[in-house]
N, CA, C and O atoms as a GROMACS GRO file, in nm:
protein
  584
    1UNK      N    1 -14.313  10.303 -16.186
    1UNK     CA    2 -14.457  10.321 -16.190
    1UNK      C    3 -14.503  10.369 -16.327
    1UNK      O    4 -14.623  10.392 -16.342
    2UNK      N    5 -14.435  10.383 -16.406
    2UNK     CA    6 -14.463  10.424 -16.559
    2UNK      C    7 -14.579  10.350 -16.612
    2UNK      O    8 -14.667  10.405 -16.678
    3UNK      N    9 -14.578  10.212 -16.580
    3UNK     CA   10 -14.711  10.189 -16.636
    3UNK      C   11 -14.847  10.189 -16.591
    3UNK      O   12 -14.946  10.134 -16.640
    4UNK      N   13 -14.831  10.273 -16.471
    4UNK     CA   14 -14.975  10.313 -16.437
    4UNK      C   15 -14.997  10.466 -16.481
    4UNK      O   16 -15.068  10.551 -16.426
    5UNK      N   17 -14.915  10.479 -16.602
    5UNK     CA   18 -14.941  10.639 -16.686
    5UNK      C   19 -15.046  10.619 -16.760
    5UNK      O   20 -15.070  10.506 -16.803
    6UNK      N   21 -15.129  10.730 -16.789
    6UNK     CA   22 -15.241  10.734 -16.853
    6UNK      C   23 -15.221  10.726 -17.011
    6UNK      O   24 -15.301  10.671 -17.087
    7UNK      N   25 -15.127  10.777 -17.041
    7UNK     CA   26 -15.070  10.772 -17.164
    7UNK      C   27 -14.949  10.793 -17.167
    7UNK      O   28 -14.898  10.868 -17.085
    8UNK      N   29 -14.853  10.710 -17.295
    8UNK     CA   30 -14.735  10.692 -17.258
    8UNK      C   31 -14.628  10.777 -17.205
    8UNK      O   32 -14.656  10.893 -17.237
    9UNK      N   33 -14.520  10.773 -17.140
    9UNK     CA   34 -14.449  10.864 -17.097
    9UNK      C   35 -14.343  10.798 -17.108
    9UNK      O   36 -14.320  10.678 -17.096
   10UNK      N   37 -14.212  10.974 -17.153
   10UNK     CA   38 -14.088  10.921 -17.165
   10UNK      C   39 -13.990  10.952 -17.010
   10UNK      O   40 -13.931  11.054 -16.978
   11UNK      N   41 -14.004  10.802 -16.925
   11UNK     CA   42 -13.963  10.770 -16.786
   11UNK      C   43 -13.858  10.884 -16.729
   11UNK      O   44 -13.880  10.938 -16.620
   12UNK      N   45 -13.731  10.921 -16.816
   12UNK     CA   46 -13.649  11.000 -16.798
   12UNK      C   47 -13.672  11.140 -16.754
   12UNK      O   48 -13.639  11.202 -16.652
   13UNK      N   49 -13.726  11.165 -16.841
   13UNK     CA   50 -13.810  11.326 -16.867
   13UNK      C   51 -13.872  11.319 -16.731
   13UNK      O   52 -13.838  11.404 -16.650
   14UNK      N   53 -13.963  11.223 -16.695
   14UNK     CA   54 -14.019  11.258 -16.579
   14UNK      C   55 -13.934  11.276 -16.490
   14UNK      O   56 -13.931  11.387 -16.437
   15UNK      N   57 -13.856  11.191 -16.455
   15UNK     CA   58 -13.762  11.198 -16.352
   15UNK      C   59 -13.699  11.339 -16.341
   15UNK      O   60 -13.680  11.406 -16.239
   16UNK      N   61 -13.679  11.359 -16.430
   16UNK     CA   62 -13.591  11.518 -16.487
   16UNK      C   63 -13.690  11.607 -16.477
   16UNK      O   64 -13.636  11.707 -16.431
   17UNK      N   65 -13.790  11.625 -16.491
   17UNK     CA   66 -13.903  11.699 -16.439
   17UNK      C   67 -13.880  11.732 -16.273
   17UNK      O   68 -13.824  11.834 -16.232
   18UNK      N   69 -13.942  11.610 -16.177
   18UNK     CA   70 -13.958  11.616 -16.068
   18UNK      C   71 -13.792  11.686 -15.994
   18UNK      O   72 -13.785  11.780 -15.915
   19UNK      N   73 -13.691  11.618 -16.042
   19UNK     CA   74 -13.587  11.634 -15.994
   19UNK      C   75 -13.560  11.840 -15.990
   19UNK      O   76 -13.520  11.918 -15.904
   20UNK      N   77 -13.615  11.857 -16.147
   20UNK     CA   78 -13.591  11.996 -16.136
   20UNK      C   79 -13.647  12.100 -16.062
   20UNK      O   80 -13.597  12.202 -16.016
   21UNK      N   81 -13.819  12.030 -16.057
   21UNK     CA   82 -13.908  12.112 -15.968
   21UNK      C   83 -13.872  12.114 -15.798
   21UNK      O   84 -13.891  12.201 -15.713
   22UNK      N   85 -13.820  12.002 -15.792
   22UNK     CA   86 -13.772  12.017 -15.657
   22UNK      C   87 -13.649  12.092 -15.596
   22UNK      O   88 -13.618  12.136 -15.486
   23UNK      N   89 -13.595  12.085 -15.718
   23UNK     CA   90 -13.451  12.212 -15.718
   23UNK      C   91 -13.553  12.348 -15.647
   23UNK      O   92 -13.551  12.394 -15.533
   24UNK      N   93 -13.633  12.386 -15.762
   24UNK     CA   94 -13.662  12.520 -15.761
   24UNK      C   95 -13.756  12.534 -15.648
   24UNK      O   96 -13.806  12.645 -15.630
   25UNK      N   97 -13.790  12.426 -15.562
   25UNK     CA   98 -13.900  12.445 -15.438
   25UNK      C   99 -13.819  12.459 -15.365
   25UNK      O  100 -13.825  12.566 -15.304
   26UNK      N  101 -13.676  12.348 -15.323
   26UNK     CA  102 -13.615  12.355 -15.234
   26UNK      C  103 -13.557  12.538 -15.218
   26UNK      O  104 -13.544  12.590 -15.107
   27UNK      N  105 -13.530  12.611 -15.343
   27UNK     CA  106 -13.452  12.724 -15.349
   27UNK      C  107 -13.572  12.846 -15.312
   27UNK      O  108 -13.537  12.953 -15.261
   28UNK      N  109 -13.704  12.817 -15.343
   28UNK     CA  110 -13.807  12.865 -15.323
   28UNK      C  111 -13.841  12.900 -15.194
   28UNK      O  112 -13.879  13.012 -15.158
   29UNK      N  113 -13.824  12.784 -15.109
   29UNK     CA  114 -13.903  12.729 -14.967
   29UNK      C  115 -14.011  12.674 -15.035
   29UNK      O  116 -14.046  12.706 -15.149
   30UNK      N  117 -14.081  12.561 -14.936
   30UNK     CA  118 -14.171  12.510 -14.967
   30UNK      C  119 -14.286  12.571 -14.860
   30UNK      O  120 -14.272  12.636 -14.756
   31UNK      N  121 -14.391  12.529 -14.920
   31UNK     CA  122 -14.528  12.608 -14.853
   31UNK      C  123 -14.638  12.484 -14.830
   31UNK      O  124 -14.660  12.406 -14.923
   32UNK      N  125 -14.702  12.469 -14.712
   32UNK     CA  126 -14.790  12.341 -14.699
   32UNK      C  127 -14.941  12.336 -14.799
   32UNK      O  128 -15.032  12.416 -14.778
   33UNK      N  129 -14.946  12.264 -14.875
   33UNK     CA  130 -15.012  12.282 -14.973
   33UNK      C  131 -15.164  12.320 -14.961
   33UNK      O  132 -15.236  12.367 -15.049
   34UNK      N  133 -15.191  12.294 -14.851
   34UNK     CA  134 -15.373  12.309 -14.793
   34UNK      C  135 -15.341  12.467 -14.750
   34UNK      O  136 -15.417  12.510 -14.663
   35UNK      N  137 -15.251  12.549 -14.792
   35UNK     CA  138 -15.299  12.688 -14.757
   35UNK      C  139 -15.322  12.749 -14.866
   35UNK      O  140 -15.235  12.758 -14.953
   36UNK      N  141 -15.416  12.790 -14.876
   36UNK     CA  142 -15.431  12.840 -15.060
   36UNK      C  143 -15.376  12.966 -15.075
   36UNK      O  144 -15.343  13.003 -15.187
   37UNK      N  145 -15.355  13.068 -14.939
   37UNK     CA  146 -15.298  13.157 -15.004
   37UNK      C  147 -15.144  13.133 -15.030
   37UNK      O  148 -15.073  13.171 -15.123
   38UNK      N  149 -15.119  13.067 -14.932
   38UNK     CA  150 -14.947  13.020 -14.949
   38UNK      C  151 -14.934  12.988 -15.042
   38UNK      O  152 -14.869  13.070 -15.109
   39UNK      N  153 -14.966  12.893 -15.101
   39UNK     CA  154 -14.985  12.851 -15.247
   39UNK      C  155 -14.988  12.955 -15.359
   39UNK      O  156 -14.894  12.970 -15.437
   40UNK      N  157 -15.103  13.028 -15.364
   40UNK     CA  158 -15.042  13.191 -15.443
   40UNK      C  159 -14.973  13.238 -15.494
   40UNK      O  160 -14.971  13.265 -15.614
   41UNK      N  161 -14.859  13.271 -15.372
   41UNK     CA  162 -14.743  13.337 -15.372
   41UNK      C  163 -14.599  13.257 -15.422
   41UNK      O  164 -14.508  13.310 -15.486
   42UNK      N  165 -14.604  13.077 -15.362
   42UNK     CA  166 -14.592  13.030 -15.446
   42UNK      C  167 -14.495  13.014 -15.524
   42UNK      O  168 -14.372  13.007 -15.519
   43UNK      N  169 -14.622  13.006 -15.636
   43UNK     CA  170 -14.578  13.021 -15.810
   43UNK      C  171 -14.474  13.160 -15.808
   43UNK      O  172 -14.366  13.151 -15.867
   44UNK      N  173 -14.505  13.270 -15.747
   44UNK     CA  174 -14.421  13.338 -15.792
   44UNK      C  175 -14.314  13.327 -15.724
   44UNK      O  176 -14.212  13.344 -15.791
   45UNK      N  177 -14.301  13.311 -15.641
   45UNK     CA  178 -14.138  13.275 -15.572
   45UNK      C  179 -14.055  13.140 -15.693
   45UNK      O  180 -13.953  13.142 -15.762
   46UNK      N  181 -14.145  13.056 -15.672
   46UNK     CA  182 -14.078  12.940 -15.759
   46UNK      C  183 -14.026  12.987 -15.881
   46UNK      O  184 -13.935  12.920 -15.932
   47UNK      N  185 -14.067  13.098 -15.945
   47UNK     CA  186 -14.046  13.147 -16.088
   47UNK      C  187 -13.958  13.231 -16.072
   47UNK      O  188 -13.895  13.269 -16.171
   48UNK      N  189 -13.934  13.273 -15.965
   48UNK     CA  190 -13.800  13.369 -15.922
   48UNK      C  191 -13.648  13.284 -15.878
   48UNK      O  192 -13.527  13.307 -15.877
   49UNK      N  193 -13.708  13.212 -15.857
   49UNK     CA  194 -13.633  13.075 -15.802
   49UNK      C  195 -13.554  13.018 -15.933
   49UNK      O  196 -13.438  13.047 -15.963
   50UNK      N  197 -13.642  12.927 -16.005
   50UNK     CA  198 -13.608  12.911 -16.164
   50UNK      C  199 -13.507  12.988 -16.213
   50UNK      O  200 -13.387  12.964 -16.222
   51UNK      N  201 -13.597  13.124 -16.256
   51UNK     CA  202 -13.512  13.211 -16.302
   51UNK      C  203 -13.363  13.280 -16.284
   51UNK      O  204 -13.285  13.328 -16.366
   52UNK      N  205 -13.356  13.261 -16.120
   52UNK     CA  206 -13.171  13.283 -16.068
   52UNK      C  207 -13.115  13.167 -16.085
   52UNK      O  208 -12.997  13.174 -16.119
   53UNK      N  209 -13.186  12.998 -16.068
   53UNK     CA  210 -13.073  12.914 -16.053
   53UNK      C  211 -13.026  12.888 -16.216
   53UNK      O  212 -12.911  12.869 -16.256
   54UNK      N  213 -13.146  12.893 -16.294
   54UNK     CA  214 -13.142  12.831 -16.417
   54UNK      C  215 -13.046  12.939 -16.482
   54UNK      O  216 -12.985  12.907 -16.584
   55UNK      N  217 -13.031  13.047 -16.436
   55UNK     CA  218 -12.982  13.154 -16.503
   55UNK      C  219 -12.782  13.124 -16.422
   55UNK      O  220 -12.674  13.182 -16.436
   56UNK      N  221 -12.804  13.072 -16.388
   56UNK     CA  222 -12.638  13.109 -16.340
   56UNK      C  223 -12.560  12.934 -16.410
   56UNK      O  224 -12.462  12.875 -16.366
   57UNK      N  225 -12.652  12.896 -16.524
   57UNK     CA  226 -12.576  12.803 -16.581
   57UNK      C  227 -12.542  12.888 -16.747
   57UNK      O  228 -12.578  13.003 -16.768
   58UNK      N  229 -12.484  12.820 -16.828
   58UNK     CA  230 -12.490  12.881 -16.984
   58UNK      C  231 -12.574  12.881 -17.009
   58UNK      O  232 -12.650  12.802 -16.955
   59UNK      N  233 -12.619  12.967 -17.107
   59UNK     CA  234 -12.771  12.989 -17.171
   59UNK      C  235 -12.831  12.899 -17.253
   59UNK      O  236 -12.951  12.888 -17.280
   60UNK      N  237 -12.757  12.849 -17.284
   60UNK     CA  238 -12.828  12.734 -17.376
   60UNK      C  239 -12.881  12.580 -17.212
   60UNK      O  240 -12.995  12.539 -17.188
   61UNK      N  241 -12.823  12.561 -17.178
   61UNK     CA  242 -12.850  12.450 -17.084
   61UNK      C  243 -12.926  12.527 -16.987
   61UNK      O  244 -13.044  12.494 -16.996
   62UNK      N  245 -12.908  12.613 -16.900
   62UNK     CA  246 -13.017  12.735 -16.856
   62UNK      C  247 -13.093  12.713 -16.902
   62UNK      O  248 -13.176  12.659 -16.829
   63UNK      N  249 -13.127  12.726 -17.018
   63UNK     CA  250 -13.307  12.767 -17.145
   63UNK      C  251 -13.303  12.618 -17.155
   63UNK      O  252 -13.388  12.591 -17.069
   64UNK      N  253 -13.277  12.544 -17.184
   64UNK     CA  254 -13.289  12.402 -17.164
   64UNK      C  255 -13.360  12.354 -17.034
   64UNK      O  256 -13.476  12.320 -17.056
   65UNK      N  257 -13.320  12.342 -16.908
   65UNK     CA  258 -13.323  12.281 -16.808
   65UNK      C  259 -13.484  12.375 -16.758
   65UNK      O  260 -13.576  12.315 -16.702
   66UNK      N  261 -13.491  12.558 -16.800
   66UNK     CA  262 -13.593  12.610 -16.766
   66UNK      C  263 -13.723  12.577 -16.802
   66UNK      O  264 -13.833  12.574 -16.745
   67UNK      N  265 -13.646  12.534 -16.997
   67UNK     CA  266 -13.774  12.515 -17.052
   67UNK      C  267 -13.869  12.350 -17.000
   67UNK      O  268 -13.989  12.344 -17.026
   68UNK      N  269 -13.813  12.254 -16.944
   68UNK     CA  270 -13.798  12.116 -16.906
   68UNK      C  271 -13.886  12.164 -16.796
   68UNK      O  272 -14.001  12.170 -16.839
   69UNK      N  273 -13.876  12.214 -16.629
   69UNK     CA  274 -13.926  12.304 -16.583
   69UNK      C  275 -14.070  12.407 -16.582
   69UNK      O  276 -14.142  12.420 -16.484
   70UNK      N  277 -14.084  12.457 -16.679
   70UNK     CA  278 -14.194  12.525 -16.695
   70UNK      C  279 -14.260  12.439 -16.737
   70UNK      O  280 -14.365  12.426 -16.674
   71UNK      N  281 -14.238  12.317 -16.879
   71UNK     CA  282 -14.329  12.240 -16.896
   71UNK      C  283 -14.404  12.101 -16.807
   71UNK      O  284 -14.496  12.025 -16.837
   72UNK      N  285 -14.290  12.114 -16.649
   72UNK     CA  286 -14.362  12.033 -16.553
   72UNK      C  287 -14.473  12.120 -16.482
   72UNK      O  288 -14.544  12.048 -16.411
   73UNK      N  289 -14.513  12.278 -16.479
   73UNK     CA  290 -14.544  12.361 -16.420
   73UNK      C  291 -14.665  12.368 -16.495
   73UNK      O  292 -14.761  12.366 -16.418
   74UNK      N  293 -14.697  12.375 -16.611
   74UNK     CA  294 -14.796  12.365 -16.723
   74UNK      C  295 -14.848  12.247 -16.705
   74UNK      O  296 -14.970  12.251 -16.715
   75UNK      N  297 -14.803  12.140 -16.682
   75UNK     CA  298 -14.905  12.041 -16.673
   75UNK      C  299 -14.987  11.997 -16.818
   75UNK      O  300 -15.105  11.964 -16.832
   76UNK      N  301 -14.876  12.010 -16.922
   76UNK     CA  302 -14.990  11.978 -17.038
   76UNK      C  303 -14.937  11.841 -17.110
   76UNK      O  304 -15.011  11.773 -17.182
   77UNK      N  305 -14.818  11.812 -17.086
   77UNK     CA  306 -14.755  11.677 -17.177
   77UNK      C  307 -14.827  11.545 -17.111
   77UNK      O  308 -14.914  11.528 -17.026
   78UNK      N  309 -14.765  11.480 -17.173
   78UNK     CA  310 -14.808  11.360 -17.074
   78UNK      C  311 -14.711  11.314 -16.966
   78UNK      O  312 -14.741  11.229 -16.883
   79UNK      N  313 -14.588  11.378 -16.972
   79UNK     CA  314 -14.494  11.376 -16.880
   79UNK      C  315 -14.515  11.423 -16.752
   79UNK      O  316 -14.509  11.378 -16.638
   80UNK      N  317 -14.556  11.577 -16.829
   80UNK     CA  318 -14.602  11.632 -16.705
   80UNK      C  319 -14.688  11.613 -16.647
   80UNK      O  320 -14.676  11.642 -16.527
   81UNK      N  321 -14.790  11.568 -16.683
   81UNK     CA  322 -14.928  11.510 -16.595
   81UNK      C  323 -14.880  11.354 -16.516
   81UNK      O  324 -14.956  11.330 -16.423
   82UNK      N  325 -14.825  11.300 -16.526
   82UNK     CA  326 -14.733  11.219 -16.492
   82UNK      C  327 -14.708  11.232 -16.354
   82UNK      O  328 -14.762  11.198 -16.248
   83UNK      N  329 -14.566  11.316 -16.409
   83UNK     CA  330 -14.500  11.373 -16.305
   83UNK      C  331 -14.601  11.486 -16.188
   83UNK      O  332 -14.568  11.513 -16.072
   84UNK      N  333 -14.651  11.506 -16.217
   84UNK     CA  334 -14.752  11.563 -16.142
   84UNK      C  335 -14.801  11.498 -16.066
   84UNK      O  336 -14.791  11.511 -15.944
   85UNK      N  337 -14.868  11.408 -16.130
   85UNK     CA  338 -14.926  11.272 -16.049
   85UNK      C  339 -14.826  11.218 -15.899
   85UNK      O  340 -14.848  11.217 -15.778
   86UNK      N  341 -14.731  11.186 -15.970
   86UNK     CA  342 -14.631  11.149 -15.863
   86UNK      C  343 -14.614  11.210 -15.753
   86UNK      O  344 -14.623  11.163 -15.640
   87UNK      N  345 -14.578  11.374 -15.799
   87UNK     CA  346 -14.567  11.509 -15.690
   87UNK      C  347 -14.634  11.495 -15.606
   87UNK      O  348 -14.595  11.488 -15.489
   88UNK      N  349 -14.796  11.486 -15.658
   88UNK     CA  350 -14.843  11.511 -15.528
   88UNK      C  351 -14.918  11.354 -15.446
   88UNK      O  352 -14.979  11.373 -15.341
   89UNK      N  353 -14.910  11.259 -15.483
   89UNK     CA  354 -14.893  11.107 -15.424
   89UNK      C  355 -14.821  11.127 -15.327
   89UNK      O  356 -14.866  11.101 -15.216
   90UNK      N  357 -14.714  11.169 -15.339
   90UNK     CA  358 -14.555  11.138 -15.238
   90UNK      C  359 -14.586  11.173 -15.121
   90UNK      O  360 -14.567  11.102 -15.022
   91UNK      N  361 -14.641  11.298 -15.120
   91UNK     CA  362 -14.691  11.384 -14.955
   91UNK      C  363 -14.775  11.325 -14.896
   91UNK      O  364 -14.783  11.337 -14.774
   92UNK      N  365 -14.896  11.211 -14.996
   92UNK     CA  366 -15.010  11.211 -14.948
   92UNK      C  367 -14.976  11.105 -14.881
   92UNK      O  368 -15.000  11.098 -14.760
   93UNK      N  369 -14.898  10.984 -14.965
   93UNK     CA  370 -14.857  10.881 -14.870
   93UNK      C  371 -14.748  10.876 -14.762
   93UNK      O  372 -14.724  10.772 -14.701
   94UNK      N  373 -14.682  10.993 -14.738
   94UNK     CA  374 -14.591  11.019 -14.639
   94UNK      C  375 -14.720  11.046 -14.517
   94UNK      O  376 -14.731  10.988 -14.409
   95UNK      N  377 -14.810  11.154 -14.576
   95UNK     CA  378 -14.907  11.161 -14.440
   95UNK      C  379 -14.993  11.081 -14.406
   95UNK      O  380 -15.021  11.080 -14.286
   96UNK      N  381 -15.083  10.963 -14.521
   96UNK     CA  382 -15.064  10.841 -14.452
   96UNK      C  383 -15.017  10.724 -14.362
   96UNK      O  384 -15.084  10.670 -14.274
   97UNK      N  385 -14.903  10.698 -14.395
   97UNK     CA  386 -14.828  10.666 -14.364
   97UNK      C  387 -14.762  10.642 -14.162
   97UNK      O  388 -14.730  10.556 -14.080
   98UNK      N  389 -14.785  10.826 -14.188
   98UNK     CA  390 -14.734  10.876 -14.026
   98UNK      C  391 -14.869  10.924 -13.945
   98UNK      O  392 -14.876  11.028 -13.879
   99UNK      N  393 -14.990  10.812 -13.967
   99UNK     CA  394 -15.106  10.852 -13.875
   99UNK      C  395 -15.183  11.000 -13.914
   99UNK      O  396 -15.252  11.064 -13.835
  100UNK      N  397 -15.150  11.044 -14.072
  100UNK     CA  398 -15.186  11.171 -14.115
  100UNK      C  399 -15.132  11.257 -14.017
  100UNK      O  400 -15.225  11.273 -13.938
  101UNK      N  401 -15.032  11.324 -13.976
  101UNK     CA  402 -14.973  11.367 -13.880
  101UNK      C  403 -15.007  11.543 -13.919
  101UNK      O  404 -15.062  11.611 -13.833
  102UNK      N  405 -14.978  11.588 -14.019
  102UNK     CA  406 -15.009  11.700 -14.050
  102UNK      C  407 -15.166  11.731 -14.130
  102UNK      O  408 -15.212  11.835 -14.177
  103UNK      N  409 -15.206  11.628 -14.124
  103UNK     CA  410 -15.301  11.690 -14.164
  103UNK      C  411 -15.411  11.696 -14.045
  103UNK      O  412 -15.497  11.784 -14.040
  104UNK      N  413 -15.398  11.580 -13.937
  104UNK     CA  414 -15.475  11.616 -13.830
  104UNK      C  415 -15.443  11.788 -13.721
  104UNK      O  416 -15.518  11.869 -13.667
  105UNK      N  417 -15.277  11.774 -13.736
  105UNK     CA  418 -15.206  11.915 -13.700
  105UNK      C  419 -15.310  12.042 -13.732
  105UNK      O  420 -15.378  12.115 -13.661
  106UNK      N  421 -15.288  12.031 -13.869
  106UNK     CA  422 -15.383  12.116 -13.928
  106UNK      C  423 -15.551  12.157 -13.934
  106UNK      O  424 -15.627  12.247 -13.972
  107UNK      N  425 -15.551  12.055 -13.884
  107UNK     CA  426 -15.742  12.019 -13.959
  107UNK      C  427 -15.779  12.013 -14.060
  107UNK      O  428 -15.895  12.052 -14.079
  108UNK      N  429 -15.704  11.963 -14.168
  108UNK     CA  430 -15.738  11.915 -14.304
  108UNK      C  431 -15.851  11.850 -14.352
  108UNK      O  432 -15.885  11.738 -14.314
  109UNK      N  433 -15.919  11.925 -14.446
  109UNK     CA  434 -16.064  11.845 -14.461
  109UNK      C  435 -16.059  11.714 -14.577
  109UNK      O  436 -15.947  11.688 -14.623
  110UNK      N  437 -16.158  11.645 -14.618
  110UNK     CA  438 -16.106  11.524 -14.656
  110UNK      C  439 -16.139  11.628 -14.857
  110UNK      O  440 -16.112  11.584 -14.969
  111UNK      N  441 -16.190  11.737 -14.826
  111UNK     CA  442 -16.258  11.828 -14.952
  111UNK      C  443 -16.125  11.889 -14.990
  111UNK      O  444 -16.093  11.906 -15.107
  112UNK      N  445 -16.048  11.922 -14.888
  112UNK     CA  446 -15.931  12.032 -14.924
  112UNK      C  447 -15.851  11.909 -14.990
  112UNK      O  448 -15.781  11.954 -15.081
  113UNK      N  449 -15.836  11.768 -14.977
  113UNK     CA  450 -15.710  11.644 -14.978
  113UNK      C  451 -15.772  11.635 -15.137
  113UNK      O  452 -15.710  11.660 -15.240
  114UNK      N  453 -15.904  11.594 -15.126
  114UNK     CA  454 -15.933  11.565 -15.258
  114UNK      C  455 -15.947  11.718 -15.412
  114UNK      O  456 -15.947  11.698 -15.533
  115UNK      N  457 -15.955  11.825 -15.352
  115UNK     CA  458 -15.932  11.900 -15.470
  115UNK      C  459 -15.767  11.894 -15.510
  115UNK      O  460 -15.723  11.871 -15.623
  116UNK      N  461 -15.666  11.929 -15.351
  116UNK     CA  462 -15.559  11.927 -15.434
  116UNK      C  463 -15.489  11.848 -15.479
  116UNK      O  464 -15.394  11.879 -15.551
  117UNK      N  465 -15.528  11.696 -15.439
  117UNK     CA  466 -15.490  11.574 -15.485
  117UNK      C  467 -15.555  11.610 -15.646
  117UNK      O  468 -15.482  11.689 -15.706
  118UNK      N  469 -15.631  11.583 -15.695
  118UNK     CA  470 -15.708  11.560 -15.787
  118UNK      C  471 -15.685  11.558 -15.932
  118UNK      O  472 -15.759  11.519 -16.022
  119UNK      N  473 -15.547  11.616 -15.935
  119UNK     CA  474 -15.445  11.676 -16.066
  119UNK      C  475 -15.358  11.506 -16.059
  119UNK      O  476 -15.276  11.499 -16.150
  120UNK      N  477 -15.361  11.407 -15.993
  120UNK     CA  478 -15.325  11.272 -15.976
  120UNK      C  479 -15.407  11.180 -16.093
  120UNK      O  480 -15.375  11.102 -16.181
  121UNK      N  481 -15.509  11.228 -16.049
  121UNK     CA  482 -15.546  11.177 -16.219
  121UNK      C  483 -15.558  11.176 -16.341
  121UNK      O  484 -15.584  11.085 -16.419
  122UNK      N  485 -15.532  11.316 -16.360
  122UNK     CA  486 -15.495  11.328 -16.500
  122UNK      C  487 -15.369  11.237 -16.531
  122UNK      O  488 -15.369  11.163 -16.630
  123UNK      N  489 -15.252  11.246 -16.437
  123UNK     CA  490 -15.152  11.141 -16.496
  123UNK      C  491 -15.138  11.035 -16.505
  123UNK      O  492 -15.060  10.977 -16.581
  124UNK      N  493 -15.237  10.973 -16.402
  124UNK     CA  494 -15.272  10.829 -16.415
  124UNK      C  495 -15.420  10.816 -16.274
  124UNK      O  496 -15.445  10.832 -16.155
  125UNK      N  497 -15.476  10.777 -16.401
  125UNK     CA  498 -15.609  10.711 -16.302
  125UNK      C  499 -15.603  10.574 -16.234
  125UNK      O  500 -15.691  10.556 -16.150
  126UNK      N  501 -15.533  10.490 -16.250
  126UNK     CA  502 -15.488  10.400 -16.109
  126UNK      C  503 -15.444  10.444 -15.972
  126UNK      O  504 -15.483  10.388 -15.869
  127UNK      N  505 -15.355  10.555 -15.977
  127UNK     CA  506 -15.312  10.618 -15.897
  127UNK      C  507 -15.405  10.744 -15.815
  127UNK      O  508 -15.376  10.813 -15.716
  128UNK      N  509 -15.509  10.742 -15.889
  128UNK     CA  510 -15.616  10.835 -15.828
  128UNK      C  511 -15.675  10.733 -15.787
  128UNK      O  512 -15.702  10.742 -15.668
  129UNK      N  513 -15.722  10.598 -15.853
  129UNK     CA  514 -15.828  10.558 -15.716
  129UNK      C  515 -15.719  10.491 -15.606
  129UNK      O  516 -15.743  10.548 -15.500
  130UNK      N  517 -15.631  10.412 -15.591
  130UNK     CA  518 -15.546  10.416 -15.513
  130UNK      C  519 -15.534  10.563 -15.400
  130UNK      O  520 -15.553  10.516 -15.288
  131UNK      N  521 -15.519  10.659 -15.392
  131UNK     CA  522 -15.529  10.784 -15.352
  131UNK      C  523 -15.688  10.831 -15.304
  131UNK      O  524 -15.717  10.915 -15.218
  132UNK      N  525 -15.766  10.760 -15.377
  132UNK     CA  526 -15.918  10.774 -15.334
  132UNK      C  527 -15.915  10.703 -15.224
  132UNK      O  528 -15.957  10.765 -15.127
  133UNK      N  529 -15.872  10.566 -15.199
  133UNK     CA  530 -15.883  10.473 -15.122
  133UNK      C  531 -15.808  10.536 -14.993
  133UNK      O  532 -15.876  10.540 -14.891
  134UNK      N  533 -15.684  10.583 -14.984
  134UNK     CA  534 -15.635  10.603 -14.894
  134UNK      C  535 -15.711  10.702 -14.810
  134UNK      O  536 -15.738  10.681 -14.692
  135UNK      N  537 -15.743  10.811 -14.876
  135UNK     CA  538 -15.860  10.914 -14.845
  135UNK      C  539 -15.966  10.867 -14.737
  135UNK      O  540 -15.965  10.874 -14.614
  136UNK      N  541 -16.068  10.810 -14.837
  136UNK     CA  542 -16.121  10.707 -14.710
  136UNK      C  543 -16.065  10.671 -14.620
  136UNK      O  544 -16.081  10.722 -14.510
  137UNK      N  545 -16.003  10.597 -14.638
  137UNK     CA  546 -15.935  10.520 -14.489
  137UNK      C  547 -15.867  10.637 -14.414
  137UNK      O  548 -15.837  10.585 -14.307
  138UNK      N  549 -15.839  10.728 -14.411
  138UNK     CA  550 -15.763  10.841 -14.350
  138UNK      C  551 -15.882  10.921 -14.295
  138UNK      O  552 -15.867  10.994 -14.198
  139UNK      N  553 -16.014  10.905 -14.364
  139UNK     CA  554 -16.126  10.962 -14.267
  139UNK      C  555 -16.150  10.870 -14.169
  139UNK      O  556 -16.140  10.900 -14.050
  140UNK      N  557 -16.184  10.750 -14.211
  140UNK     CA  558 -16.248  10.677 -14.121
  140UNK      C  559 -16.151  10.640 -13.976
  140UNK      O  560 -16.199  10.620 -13.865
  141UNK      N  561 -16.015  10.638 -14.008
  141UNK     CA  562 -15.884  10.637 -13.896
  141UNK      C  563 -15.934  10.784 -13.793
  141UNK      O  564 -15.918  10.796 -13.671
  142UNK      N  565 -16.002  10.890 -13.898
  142UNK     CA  566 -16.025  11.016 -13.808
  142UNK      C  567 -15.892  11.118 -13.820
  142UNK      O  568 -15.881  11.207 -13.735
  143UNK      N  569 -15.793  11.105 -13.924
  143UNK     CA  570 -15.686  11.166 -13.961
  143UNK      C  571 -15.728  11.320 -14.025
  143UNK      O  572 -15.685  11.430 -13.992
  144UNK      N  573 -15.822  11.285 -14.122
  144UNK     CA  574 -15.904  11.362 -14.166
  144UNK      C  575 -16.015  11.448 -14.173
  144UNK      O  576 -16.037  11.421 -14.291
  145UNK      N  577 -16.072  11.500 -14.155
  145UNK     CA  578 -16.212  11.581 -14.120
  145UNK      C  579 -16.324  11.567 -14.256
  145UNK      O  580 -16.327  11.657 -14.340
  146UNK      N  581 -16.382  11.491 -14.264
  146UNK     CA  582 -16.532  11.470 -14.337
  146UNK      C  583 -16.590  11.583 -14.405
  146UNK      O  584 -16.699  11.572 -14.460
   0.00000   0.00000   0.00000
C-alpha cells in the first residue's frame, strides 16, 4: 500500500515501525481505543513497556530499535504518519468487516470513529476517504451510532 502514502516512504521502516509498536502494545496490554481514559494511561504503560524490552537488548541496538519506536509514537516522519495510517485502518476494517461487532458492543459513535480514525490521513489521504466511506456505510448498516 505504499503508494497510497502521502509522501514518500521508506516501505521497510514502516514495517519496522508497526512491527515494533506492536511488540510494545502486546507487552503493554492493549486498551480499546474509544475509551479515552484507557487511552491515557496508555502511553504510559507503553513507555514502560519500551523501556524494559528495548532495554534487555545491547545498548546500542536497544537505543536503536527505541529510537525507531518513539519516532512511530511522534508521528512526525513520513513513515510514521504512514504507519500510523495503517495502525489504525487495521481495527477499523476488522470491525467492519465482522458486522462492527465491537463497536455496536460498545455504542460507538460514528464522532468517537471519526476523531480517532482521523490521524489516517495525515499518512495517506486515499486511505482516509476509503475509511470515510466505510464510516458511512457502518452507520447506515446501524453498526454505528450517528
Amino acid at each position: 500500500m505504499q503508494e497510497h502514502a502521502n509522501e514518500p516512504v521508506e516501505i521497510t521502516k514502516v514495517v519496522k515501525m508497526l512491527l515494533l509498536h506492536d511488540i510494545v502494545e502486546i507487552d503493554a496490554g492493549d486498551t480499546f481505543v474509544y475509551d479515552a481514559q484507557a487511552s491515557k494511561e496508555q502511553e504510559e504503560k507503553e513507555l514502560a513497556a519500551a523501556h524494559r524490552l528495548f532495554g534487555m537488548l545491547p545498548q546500542d541496538q536497544g537505543q536503536e530499535l527505541f529510537d525507531v519506536w518513539q519516532e512511530f509514537e511522534l508521528a512526525q516522519s513520513p513513515e510514521a504518519k504512514f504507519a500510523k495510517a495503517l495502525d489504525r485502518l487495521i481495527p477499523m476494517l476488522l470491525n467492519y468487516h465482522n458486522d462492527g461487532q465491537s463497536w455496536v458492543e460498545n455504542e460507538v459513535s460514528k464522532s468517537q470513529v471519526m476523531q480517532v480514525n482521523q490521524k489516517i490521513e495525515k499518512g495517506s489521504q486515499v486511505l482516509w476517504d476509503k475509511a470515510k466511506s466505510l464510516i458511512e456505510e457502518a452507520v447506515e448498516n446501524g453498526w454505528l451510532k450517528n
